[in-house]
Residue, then its C-alpha position, 0 to 999 in steps of 0.5 A: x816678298x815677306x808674307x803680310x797677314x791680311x789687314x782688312x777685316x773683310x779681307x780676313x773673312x773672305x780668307x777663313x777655310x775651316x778645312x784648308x790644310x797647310x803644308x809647311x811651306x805655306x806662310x802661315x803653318x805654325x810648328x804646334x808640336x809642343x803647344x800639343x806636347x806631341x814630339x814623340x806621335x810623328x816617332x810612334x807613328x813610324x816606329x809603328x810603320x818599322x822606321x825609327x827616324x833617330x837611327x834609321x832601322x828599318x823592320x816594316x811589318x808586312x800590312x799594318x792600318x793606323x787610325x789617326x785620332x783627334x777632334x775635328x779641325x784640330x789640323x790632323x791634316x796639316x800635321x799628317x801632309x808634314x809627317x808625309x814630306x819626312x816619310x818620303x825623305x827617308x825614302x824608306x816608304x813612297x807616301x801615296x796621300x788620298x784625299x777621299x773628300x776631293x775624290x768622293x762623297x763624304x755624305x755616303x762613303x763606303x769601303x768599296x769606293x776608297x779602295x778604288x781611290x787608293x788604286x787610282x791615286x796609286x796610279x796616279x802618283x806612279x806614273x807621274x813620278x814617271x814609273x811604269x809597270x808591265x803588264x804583270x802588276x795591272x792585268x789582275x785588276x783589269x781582268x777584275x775590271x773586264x768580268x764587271x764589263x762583261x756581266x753588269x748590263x749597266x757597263x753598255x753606258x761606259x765607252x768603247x775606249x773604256x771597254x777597251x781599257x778592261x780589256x787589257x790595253x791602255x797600260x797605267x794611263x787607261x787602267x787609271x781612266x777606267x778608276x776615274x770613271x769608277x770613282x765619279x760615279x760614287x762622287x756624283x751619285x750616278x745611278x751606277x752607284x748602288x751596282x757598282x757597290x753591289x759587284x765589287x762586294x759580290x767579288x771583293x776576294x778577286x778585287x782584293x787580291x789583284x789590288x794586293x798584286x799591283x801594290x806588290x809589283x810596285x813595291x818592288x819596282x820602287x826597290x828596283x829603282x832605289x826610291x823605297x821599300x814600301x807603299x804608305x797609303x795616308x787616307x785622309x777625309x774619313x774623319x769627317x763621314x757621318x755617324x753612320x758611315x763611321x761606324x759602318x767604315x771603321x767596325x762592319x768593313x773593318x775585315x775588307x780594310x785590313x784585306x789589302x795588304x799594305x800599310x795605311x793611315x786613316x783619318x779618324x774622329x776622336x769619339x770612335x776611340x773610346x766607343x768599345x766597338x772598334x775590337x781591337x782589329x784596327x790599330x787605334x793607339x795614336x792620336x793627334x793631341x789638341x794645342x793646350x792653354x793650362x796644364x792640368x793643374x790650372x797653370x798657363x802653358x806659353x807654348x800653346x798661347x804662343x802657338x795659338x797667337x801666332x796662329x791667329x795673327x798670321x791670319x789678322x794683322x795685329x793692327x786689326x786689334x785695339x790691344x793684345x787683350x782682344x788677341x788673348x781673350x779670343x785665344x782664351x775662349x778657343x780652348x786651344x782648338x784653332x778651328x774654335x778660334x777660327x770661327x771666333x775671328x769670323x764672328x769677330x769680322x762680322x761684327x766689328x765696324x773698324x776694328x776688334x775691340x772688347x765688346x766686338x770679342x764679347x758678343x763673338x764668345x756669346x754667339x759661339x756659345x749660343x750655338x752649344x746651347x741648342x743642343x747641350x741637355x742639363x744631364x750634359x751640363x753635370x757631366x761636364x761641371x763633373x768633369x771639370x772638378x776632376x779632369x781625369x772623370x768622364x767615362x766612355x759612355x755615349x753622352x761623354x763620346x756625343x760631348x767629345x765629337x760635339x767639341x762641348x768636352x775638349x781632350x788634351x795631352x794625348x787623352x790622359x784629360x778633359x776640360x769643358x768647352x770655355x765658351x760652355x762654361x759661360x752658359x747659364x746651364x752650365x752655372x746652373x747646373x749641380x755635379 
């Protein structure tokens, strides 16, 4: 059956999720490449893993780590979960997706609890796909799993069955258990937590290197069985941790990252790119453009109006507007950001009595606003007038990098750059405002 958008303003409320990825099987996926002007970041991004897709080379470097940049809710998700179907397809990687935000908690995320998600989503993936690997492969990690059994007087709560398990039995089933109950520990704030931690860091070197074993033996499993040549860990959700746990994740841990041999893609918030603290240890080079209305001169792009429509009536019947101005004016003060007009189309269903008239888009623009008035100061208002007159101005200091993360300044075509925020420039700070 034909997929129909929903036609019931209350039906299209109760259907917004802000952070729900598509795969590009669901009916509402939209192909944004070009409204991005992005063809070439899925090539470069495999290029950078030694794959080139138009001939099929293949040169994989032995660990290389990826920050995939891009602002908050443009759909880097839904963007990577495609990336993966044709990395998988070229069987030259076996895409291991982790979703840290399903698996832990984003309000206190450190390096220690992803790697013991990677491992156990690793597991995971293997053995359903039906794959085992002897004893070899997992004996490093749970002889690291036995000696924290062994001298952490807190283990006396774990169950014999999971002793039994970092003992050595169980094979992947039992060694994914005994990660399971590692990483719902960090998810649900156990009193385990702050030990567990402090173990894996006390001996991250002997981690470290049976986590490296495992991924070696089954990267030559998976050659064996003619599947792939090499893992690809795609860590998605450490783009949305705290301006703390950012820094702490990206730049103190950056040395505990790049000590797991393999190849990885993080998720990444877009201001870390331009904040001069990163030091060059993590690949930072590839970021996921923003779907863009004009081109830097002022004129239209009908890619990203069309891309941006559609992305809009796929999940609002046309029948649910008076005209098609209402659809273009809410695509208009979006900037081309599709969780902006997501939040928009809320407002707007909020609003409206029947349907979605001018005055209806009119009060949903000044309420999107009066959330950027809270905290937009007069200094930001210059910076952003001055941006403005010339798109290429802005700098990387901290007021421009808080703007960026804030969504007040919105970057297009992969940086090169930056336009205020439509719904800031309607704001009497913004009109007041010199620069």
């Amino acid at each position: 059956m034909d997929y129909q958008p929903p036609s019931h303003l209350l039906e299209v409320l109760q259907k917004i999720e802000y952070e729900e990825a598509l795969s590009d099987q669901d009916p509402r996926y939209v192909d944004s490449q070009e409204a991005r002007g992005s063809e070439k970041t899925f090539t470069r991004l495999a290029r950078n893993f030694g794959w080139d897709p138009a001939s099929n080379a293949f040169f994989a470097p032995h660990e290389k780590h990826i920050l995939f940049f891009g602002h908050i809710g443009i759909g880097k998700t839904t963007e990577l979960r495609r990336y993966a179907v044709q990395l998988n397809a070229s069987r030259r990687f076996y895409v291991v997706e982790v979703d840290v935000l399903a698996k832990l908690d984003r309000n206190n995320l450190q390096y220690t609890e992803v790697l013991m998600a990677m491992a156990e989503t690793l597991l995971e993936r293997l053995h359903g796909d039906g794959f085992v690997l002897g004893a070899e492969a997992l004996e490093p990690l749970q002889r690291w799993f036995g000696n924290v059994v062994e001298t952490q007087a807190t283990t006396k709560e774990l169950s014999a069955e999971l002793k039994t398990v970092a003992e050595g039995g169980g094979g992947i089933p039992g060694l994914i258990k005994l990660l399971a109950s590692f990483t719902a520990a960090f998810k649900t704030g156990s009193s385990q937590k702050s030990e567990w931690r402090r173990e894996i860091r006390n001996d991250f070197t002997t981690l470290a290197q049976a986590f490296n074993t495992l991924i070696r033996r089954a990267e030559a499993h998976l050659v064996r069985e003619a599947r792939a040549e090499r893992l690809l860990f795609l860590i998605d959700g450490t783009d949305k941790m705290r301006g703390e746990d950012t820094q702490q994740f990206f730049v103190q841990d950056a040395e505990q990252l790049l000590a797991i041999a393999t190849l990885v893609i993080y998720t990444a918030p877009l201001h870390l790119k331009y904040d001069g603290r990163l030091g060059g240890k993590l690949d930072a080079d590839i970021v996921l453009p923003m779907m863009k209305l004009y081109e830097r001169d002022g004129l239209p792009f009908e890619a990203g109006w069309r891309t941006m429509r559609q992305l809009l009536l796929l999940r609002a019947d046309r029948c649910l507007f008076t005209s098609d101005a209402e659809v273009d004016r809410l695509v208009e003060f979006s900037g081309g950001h599709p969780r902006e007009l997501l939040r928009l189309l809320k407002l707007c269903c909020e609003l409206a009595e029947d349907r979605i008239d001018a005055s209806v888009v009119q009060t949903a623009i000044e309420k999107l606003a009066a959330d950027y008035r809270y905290f937009l100061k007069p200094a930001d208002y210059v910076l952003l007038k001055t941006i403005d007159r010339n798109p290429a101005d802005g700098g990387n200091d901290e007021q421009a990098q808080q703007l960026l993360h804030r969504l007040a300044l919105l970057q297009y075509n992969d940086g090169t750059w930056r336009r205020s925020h439509p719904v800031v420039r309607t704001l009497e700070g913004y009109g007041a405002a010199g620069g």
